[in-house]
C-alpha distance (Angstrom), angle and dihedral (degrees) to the residues before:
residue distance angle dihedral
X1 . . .
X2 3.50 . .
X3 4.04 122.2 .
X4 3.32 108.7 -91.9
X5 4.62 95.4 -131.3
X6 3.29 136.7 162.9
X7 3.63 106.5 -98.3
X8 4.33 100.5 -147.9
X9 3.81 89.1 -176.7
X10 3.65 96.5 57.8
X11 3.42 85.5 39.4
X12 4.14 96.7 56.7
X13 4.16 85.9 36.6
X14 3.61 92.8 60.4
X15 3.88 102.7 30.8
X16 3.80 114.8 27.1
X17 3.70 135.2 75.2
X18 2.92 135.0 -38.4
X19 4.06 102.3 15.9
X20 4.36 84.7 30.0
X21 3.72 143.2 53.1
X22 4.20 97.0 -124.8
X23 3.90 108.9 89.8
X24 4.15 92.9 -155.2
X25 4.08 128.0 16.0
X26 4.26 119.2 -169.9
X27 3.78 123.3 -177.6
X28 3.66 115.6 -158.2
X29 3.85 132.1 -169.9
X30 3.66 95.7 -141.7
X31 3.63 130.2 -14.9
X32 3.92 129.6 172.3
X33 3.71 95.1 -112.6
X34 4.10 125.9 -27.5
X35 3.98 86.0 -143.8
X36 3.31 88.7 54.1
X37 3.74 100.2 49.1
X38 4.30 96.2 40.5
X39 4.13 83.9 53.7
X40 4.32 86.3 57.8
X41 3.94 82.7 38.1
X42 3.82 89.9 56.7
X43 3.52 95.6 40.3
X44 3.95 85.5 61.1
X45 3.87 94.9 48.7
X46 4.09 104.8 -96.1
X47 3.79 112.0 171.6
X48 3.97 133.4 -102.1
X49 3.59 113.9 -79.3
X50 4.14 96.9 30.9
X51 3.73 112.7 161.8
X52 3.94 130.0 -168.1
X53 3.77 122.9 -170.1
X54 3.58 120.7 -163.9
X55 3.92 121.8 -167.8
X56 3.83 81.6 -155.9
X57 3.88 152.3 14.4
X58 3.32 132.8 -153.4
X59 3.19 101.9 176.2
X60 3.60 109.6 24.2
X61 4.00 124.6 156.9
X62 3.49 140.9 -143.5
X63 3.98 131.2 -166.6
X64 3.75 106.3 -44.2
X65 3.87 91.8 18.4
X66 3.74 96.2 -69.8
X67 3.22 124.0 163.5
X68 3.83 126.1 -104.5
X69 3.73 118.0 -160.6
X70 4.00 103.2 -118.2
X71 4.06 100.6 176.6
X72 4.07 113.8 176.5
X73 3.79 117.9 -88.9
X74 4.10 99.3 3.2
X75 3.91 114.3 83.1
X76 4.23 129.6 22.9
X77 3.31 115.0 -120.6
X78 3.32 125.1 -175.0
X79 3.71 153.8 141.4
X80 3.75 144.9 -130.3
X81 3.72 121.4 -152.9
X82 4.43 109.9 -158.1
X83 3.54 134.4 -179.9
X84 3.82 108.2 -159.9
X85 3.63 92.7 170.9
X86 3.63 102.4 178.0
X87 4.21 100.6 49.6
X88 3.46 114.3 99.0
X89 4.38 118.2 -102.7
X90 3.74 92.2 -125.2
X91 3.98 83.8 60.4
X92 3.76 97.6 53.6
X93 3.48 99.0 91.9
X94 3.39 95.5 70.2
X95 3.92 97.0 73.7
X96 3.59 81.5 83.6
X97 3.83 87.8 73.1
X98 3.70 92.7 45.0
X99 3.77 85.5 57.8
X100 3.39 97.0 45.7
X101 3.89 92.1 46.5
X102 4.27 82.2 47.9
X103 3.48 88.5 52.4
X104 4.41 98.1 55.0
X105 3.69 82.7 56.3
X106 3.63 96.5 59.8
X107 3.95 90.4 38.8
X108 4.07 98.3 40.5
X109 3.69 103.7 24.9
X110 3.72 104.4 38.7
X111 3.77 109.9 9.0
X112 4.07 86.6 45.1
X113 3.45 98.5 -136.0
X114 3.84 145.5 151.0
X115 4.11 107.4 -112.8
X116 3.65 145.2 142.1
X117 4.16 130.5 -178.4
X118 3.60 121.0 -103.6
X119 3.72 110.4 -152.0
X120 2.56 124.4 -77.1
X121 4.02 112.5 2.8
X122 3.58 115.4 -14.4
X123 3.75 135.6 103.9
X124 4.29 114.3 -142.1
X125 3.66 115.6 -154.3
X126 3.70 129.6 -173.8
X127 3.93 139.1 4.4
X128 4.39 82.3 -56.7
X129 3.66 89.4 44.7
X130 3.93 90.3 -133.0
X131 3.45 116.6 -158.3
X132 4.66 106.0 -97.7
X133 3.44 104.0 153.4
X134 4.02 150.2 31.6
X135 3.66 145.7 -168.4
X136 3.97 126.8 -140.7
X137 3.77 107.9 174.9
X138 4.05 106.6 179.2
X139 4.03 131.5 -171.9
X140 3.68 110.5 -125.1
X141 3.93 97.2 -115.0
X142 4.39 110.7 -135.4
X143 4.02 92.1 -13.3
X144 3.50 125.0 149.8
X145 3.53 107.0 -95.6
X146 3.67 131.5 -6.9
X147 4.17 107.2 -46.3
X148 3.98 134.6 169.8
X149 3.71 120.1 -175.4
X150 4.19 103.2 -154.0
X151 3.64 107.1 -162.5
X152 3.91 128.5 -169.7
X153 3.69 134.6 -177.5
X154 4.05 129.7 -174.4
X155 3.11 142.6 175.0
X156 4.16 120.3 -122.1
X157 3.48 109.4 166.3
X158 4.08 130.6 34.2
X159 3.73 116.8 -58.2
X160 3.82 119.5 -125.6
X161 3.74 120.6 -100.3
X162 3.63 122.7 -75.0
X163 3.30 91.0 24.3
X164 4.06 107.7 173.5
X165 3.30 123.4 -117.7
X166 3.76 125.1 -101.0
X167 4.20 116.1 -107.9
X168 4.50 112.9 -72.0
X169 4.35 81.5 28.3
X170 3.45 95.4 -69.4
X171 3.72 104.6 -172.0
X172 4.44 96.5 -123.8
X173 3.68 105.5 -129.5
X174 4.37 139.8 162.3
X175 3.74 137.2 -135.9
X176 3.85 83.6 -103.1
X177 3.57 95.4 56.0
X178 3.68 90.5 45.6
X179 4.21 88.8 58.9
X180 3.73 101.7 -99.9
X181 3.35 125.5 -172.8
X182 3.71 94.9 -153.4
X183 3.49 123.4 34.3
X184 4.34 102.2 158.6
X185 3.83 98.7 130.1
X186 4.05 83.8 -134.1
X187 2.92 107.7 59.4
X188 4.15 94.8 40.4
X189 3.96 83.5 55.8
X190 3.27 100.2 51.0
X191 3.97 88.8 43.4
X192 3.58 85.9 58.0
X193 3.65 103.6 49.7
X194 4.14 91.9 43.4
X195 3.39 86.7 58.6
X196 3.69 99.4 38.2
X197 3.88 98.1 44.1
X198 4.40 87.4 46.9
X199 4.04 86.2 52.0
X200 3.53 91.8 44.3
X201 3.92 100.4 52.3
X202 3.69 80.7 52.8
X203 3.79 103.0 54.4
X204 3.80 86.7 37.4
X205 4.14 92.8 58.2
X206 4.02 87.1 47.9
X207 3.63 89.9 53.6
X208 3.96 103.1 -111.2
X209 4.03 83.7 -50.8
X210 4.05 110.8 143.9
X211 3.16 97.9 -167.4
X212 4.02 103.9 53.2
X213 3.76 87.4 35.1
X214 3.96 88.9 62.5
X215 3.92 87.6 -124.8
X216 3.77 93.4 118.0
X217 3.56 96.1 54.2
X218 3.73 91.8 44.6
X219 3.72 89.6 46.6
X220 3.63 95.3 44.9
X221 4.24 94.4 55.9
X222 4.01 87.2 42.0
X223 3.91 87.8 55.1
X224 3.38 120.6 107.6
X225 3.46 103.7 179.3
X226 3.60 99.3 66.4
X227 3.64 116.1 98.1
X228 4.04 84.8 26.1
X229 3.72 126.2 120.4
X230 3.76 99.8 -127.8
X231 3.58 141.9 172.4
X232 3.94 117.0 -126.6
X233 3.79 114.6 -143.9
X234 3.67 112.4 -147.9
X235 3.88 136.6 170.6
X236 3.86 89.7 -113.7
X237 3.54 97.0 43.4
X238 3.68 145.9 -56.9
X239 4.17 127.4 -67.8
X240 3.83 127.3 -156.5
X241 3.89 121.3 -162.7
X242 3.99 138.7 111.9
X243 4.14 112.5 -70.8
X244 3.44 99.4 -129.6
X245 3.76 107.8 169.7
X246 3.98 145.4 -3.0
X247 4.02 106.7 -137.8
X248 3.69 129.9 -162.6
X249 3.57 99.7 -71.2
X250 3.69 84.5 60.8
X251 3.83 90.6 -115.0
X252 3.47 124.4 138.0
X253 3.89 122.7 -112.2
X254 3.42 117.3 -142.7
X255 4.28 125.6 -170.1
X256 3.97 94.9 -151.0
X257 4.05 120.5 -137.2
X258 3.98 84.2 -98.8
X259 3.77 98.6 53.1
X260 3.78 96.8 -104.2
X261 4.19 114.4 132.6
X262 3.89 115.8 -129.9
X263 3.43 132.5 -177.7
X264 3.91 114.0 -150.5
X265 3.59 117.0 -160.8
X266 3.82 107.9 175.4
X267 3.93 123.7 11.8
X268 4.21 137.7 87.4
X269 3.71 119.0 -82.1
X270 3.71 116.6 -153.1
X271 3.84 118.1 -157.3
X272 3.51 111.5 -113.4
X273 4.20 118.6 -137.1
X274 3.73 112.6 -128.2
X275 3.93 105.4 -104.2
């Protein structure tokens, strides 16, 4: 059986300059956190379209500086530094969505798999809809010029034991787990960042805008939380209703228990069981 490695050649041949859209493509062993590293990368002026792949984390993040499990030679993760200079800050956020739309075209198209999006960053795999995949899309703080750093991790291959669940008990799960019929951590990445670079050039020529870009309506049939009775996890408290819709803003629009409409911009969402 042959080890299962990130392949940076085939990665640059495919993806970079002058026969791809990426200007610059790094493999690492092990880093702390590729987020972490593109945001000090941006600070110091790298270009649009920057992407660093680490074979492993150990210290990656997820939304509110959890930690994602990173373990050597089972998941890609990766991230993609952009520059869209002309799309309004308010509409930032939403490159989360282009991720996460990136993302079910690795899992579905090429990796074969069963998988839906749970608002507003996580991939669900399989008939328990385990947790394989996040998003952490980050503002480049003081840079020069307007910079993101859109960050994705997933798992490929079988997690170790004892593995902790993901935030709201998500059951942790992989691609392999989930029954896929490719797991080479290559070709997934490169899957992913086809797909996420194509969306991207899109949403970036509609200046940020979901809904012209066709992200929304992608997002929207990808979404697995709609139609769900969830439970919104907020700083001030916690709100309980049906998720009936993701609007333009890319927030996601809850009809509470006692009729009331809410949007919810920022927060976890936990997948309520039918009673």
């Amino acid at each position: 059986m042959t080890e299962n490695k990130l392949d940076v050649l085939v990665l640059r041949e495919q993806l970079v300059a002058p026969n791809g859209p990426y200007v610059a493509l790094d493999v690492v062993d092990s880093t702390g956190s590729t987020n972490a590293d593109l945001l000090a990368a941006a600070a110091d002026g790298a270009a649009d379209r920057t992407v660093l792949v680490a074979g492993e984390q150990t210290a990656g993040r997820g939304r509110r500086d959890r930690t994602w499990v990173s373990p050597s030679g089972s998941g890609v993760y990766l991230s993609v530094l952009v520059r869209p200079s002309a799309v309004p800050a308010e509409r930032l956020g939403t490159l989360g969505m282009v991720a996460g739309l990136a993302l079910m075209h690795a899992a579905t198209e090429t990796a074969g798999i069963d998988a839906v999006l749970k608002w507003p960053n996580d991939l669900l795999a399989g008939p328990e809809r385990a947790k394989v995949a996040g998003v952490l899309s980050e503002t480049v703080p003081d840079a020069a010029g307007q910079a993101v750093v859109v960050g994705v991790g997933f798992n490929v291959t079988a997690l170790p034991e004892g593995t902790e669940p993901a935030p709201g008990g998500l059951a942790p799960g992989s691609f392999a787990d989930a029954g896929a019929k490719v797991t080479d951590r290559t070709e997934l990445a490169a899957s992913f960042l086809r797909a996420f670079v194509e969306m991207e050039a899109v949403w970036r020529s509609n200046d940020g805008d979901v809904e012209r870009s066709g992200v929304l309506t992608g997002y929207r049939e990808a979404c697995g939380s709609i139609g769900q009775r969830v439970r919104a996890e907020l700083p001030d408290g916690a709100l309980t209703g049906v998720a009936v819709d993701v609007d333009p803003f890319g927030r996601l629009l809850l009809k509470l228990d006692d009729g009331t409409p809410k949007a919810v911009s920022a927060g976890d969402v936990v997948h309520l069981k039918a009673d």
